[in-house]
N, C-alpha and C positions, 0 to 999 in steps of 0.2 A: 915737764909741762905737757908734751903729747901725753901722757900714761895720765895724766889727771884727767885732761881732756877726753882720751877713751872712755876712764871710769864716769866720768860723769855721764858722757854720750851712751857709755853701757846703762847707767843708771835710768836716764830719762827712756830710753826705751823698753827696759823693763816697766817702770810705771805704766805705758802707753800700752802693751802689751803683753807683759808677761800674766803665767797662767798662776793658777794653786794659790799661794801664796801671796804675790803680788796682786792676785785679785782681792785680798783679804784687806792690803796695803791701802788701793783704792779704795774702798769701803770706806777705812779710817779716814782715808786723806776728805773724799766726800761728806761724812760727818762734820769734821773738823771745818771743813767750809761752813758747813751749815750753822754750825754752834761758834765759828769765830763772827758772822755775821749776826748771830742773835745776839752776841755781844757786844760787837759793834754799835748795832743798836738800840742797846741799852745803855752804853754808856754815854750815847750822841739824847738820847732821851733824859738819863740823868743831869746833863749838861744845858738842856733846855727848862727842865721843872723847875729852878728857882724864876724863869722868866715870864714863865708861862703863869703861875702861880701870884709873884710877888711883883711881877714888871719891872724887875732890876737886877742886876748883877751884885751878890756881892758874897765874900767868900765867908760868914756865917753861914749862907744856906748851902753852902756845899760840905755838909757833915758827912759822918760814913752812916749815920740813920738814914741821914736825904738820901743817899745814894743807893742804900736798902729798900726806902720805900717805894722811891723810881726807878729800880729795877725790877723788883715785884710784883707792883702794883699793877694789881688787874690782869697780872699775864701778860702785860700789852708786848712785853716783848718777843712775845710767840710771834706777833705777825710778823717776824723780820725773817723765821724762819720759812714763811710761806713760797717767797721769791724761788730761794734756790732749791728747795723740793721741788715747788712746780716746775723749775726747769729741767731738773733731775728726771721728774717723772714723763714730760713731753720729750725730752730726751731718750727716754728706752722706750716710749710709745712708739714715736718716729722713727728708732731702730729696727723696733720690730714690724712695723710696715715696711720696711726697706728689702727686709731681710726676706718677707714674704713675697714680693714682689721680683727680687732680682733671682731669686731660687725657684720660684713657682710654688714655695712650701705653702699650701692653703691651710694654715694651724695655728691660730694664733696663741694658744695657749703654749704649745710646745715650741712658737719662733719668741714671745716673750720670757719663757725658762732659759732657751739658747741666747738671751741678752744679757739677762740677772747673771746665767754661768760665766759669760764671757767679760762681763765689766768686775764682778765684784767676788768670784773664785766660787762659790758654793751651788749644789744642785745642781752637778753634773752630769749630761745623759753618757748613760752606758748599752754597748753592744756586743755581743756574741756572734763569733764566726764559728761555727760546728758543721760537718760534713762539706764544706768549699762552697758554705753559703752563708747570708747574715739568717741570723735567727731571729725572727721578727714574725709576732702575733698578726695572722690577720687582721688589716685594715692599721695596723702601727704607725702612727707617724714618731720618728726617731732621728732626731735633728743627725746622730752621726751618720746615718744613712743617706739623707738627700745633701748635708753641707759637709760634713764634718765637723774637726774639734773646734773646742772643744769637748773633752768628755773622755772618760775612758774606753777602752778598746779589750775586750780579752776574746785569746784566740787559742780553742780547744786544739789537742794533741793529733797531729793527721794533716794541718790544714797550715797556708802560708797566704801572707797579705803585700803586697806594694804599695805603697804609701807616695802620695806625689801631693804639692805642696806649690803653688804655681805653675811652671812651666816645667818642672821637673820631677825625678824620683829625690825621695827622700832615706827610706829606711824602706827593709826587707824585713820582716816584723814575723817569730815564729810561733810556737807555744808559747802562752803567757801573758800576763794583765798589762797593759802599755797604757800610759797618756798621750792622748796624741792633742799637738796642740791646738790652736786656732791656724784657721788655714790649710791645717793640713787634713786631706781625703783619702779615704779608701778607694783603688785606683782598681785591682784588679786581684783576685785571691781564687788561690790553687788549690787542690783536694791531692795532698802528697803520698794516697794510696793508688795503688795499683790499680790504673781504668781499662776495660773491656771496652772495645768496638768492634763493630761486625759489617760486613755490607752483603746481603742478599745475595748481589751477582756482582761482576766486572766482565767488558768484556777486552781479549788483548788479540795480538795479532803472534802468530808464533814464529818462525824461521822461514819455513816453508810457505807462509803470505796466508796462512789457513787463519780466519777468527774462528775462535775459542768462548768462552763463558764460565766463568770459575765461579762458581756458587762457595756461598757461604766464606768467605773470605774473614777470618778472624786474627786477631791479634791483642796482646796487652803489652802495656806500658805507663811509663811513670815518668817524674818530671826527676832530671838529671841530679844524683848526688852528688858528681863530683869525682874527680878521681881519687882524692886520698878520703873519703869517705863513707864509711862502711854500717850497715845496718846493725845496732847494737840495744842491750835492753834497755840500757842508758839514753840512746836516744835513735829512738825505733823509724823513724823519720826524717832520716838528713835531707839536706837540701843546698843545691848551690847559688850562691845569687845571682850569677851571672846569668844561669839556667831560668833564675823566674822574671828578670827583667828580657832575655829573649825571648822568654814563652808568649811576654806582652806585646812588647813593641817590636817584634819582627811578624808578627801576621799580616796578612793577605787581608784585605777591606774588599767585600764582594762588593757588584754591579751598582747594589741600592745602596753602599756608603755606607756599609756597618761591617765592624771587624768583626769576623769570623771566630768559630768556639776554637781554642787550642786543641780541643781533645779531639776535634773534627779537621783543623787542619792538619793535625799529626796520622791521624788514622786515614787522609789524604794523600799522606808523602808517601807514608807504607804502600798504600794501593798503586800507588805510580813505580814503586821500585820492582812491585811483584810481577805489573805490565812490563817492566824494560825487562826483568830475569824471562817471561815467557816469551818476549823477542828474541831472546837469543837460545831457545830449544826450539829443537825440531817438535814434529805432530808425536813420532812415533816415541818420542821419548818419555813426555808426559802420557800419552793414554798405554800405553804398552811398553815399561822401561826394560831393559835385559839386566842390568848390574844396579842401579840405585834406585831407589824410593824419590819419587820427584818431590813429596813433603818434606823430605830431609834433605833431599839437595835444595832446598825453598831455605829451610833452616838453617845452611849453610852459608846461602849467599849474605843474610841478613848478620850470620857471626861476625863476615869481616870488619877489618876497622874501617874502614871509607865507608860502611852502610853506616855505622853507628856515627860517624865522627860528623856523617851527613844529618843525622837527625840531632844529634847534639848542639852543633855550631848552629845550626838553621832555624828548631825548633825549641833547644832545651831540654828535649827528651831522650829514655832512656829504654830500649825495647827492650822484651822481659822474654813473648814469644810469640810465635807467628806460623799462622798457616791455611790451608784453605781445603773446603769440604771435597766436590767433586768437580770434576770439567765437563763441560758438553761441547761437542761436537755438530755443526752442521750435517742438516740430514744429506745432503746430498756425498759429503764425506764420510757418513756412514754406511751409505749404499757403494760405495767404491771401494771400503774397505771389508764390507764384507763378499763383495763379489771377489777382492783378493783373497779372505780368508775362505772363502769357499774352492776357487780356483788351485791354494794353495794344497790344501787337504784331499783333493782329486789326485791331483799330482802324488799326494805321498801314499795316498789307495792305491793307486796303479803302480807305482817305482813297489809297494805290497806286495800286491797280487801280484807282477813280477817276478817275483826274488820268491815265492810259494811255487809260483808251476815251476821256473830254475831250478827250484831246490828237490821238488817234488821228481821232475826228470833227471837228477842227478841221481838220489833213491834209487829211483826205476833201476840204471844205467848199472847202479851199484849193486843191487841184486841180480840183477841181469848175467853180472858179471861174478856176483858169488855162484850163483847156479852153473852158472859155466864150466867155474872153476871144480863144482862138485862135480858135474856129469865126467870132467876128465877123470877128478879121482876114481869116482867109480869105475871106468873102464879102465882105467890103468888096475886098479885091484880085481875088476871082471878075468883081466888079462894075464894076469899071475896066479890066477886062483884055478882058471881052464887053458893053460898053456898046452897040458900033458894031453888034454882032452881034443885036439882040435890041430886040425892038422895045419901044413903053412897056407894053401887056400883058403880054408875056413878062417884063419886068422888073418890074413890081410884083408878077406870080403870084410868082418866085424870091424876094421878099424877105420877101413872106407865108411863106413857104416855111421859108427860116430863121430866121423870129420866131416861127412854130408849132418848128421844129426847138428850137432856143433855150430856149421855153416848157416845152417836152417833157423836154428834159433838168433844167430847174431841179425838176419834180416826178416826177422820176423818182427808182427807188435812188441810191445813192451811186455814185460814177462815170461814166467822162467820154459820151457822148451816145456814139449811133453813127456820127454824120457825125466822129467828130471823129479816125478813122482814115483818112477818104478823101482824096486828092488834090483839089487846087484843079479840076484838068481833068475830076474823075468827077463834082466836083459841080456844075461849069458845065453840062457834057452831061446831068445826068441835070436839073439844071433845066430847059432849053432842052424836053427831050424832055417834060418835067411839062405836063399836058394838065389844065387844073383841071377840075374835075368841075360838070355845070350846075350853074344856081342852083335852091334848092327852088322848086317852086311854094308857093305861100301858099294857107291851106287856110280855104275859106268856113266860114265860118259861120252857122250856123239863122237864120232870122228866128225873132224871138222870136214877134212877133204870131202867128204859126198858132201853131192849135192845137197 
């Protein structure tokens, strides 16, 4: 008995409601009013003609001619179908003021189509979703656009629809021709290619408490496929549902009471996550890195999974890639840093210049010291060469001679002695010729005792 009772209760509601077909049903069942009441009466007319005619009852005048000619006669049974037309027709009149009225559709030609579609199935409006928008002629009015179904719905390849139906989501609706039915609204639809946003500048604060200004701040990203779903030729545009019911109803509703664009508040989250990565570097590591590219270390922070899992769970989104043009610096941190970069490069002129005259005096010290080393060769070979010649005076005066020479040059300037251009033969002959100078006399001294 309950299973009877559903199917009936299913059934009655179908009549009342249902699309396509059941609105075909309606139509018949509406006729069949019409045409069982012009029978009605006509038969109620047939049953009156012998009275009306003869002023008596009696069953000779109820032949099946009588009842031919009182049914026929004159059409008069047409007026019976007037009643329920005219109610019929003040009836979609009055729907269709209702419908203008409670929707604000100012169109009465296309809220009258949107009655005809909705009571009796046929001349359905249709719309197109093409690059994550309705496709719609200027000045269009397009019943599935301001009410909804019914009507059909097709939604080109790239693009994804949420559908909600009262108080709720109904269907995530992808590629492909759909019915949608009465009641039910176009709620909110995606563009499931890959979106570019950019922002001019941001400005963040770094480690070191320094604000910064990161120009050109770019990124792309997509709305979440999902983990086990992969882009394929088959089907070039996955999509998760879970992803396109939080793209809707997890946004942020600004100051004046309107939910914010998805693509705007996702390209919001990014720019928040780039300010927290530059909180946590110093100044010198972004403008001046020693081991990493601070756009790759950017690129890395975003690979982790808690970045992504953050923009997933929150937004529905899925980052593709991310990074930003140049930074600037406050001037007065650029006058400090270049008074260090000037300060620093003095310092490494001087530690220079330095380590040249050290090196330059070492030179010197080291010729100084070859020359030295020759002048002995050469009197050591002067000295074997005129041993025979020169007797043992002459030969110790010459070696006094160049151990005073010798002496002379280790405290002299820089560079090599003056003997140390002459010939072995100039300086035998000029020793030979060395006439040493007497010995001092030794000079008395007072006797203390006198006075």
């Amino acid at each position: 008995m309950k299973r009877f009772f559903w199917r009936f209760d299913n059934f009655i509601q179908k009549i009342l409601e249902g699309d396509e077909g059941w609105g075909f049903v309606r139509l018949l069942g509406a006729l069949g009013l019409v045409l069982a009441i012009m029978i009605g009466g006509g038969f109620l007319q047939w049953l009156n003609l012998p009275l009306l005619l003869h002023g008596e009852f009696s069953p000779a005048h109820y032949s099946f001619n009588t009842f031919l000619d009182g049914f026929f006669s004159l059409l008069s049974i047409a007026r019976y179908a007037i009643p329920p037309l005219a109610a019929i027709v003040f009836a979609i009149l009055g729907g269709t003021i209702y419908v203008q009225d409670i929707f604000e559709f100012h169109n009465f030609r296309a809220s009258f189509n949107y009655m005809i579609a909705s009571l009796f199935g046929f001349g359905y409006p249709t719309l197109t979703i093409r690059n994550g928008v309705k496709d719609l002629k200027p000045d269009e009015k397009n019943t599935m656009d301001k009410i909804g179904g019914p009507g059909y719905l097709t939604i080109k390849m790239g693009n994804v629809v949420l559908m909600e139906r009262g108080i709720g989501p109904t269907r995530v609706l992808g590629a492909g021709k759909y019915f949608i039915r009465r009641f039910e609204a176009i709620r909110y639809i995606l563009d499931l290619r890959e979106i570019y946003r950019s922002r001019s500048e941001m400005v963040a604060t770094t480690k070191d408490g320094i604000d910064v200004t990161l120009r050109n701040v770019e990124a792309t990203f997509r709305l979440d496929t999902g983990k086990q779903q992969q882009r394929t030729e088959v089907e070039p545009y996955p999509f998760s549902v879970r992803a396109v019911r939080t793209a809707f109803y997890d946004r942020a509703v600004g100051k004046d009471g309107v939910l914010g664009d998805w693509a705007d508040a996702t390209m919001g989250a990014i720019s928040g996550r780039v300010g927290g990565w530059v909180a946590r570097q110093r100044l010198d590591k972004l403008t001046a890195p020693a081991d990493e590219d601070p756009r790759a270390a950017l690129r890395a922070e975003f690979a982790q999974r808690d970045a992504r899992n953050q923009l997933r769970n929150n937004l529905g989104a899925e980052l593709v890639w991310v990074n930003f043009g140049h930074l600037d610096t406050p001037n007065t941190v650029d006058n400090q840093r270049f008074e260090t970069w000037q300060s620093y490069w003095r310092t490494q002129i001087a530690i220079t210049n330095a380590q040249g005259e050290s090196l330059g005096l070492a030179y010197q010290d080291i010729a100084r010291a070859e020359g030295q080393a020759e002048i002995l060769t050469m009197i050591s070979r002067a000295l074997q060469e005129s041993s025979t010649a020169l007797n043992t005076q002459q030969l110790a005066d010459l070696v006094l001679l160049r151990i005073s020479t010798v002496i002379e040059a280790m405290s002299a300037s820089p560079g090599l002695s003056q003997w140390a251009n002459h010939s072995r033969e100039e300086i035998t002959d000029r020793a030979i010729q060395w006439t040493p100078p007497p010995p001092a006399q030794p000079t008395e001294l007072p006797d203390q005792n006198q006075p």
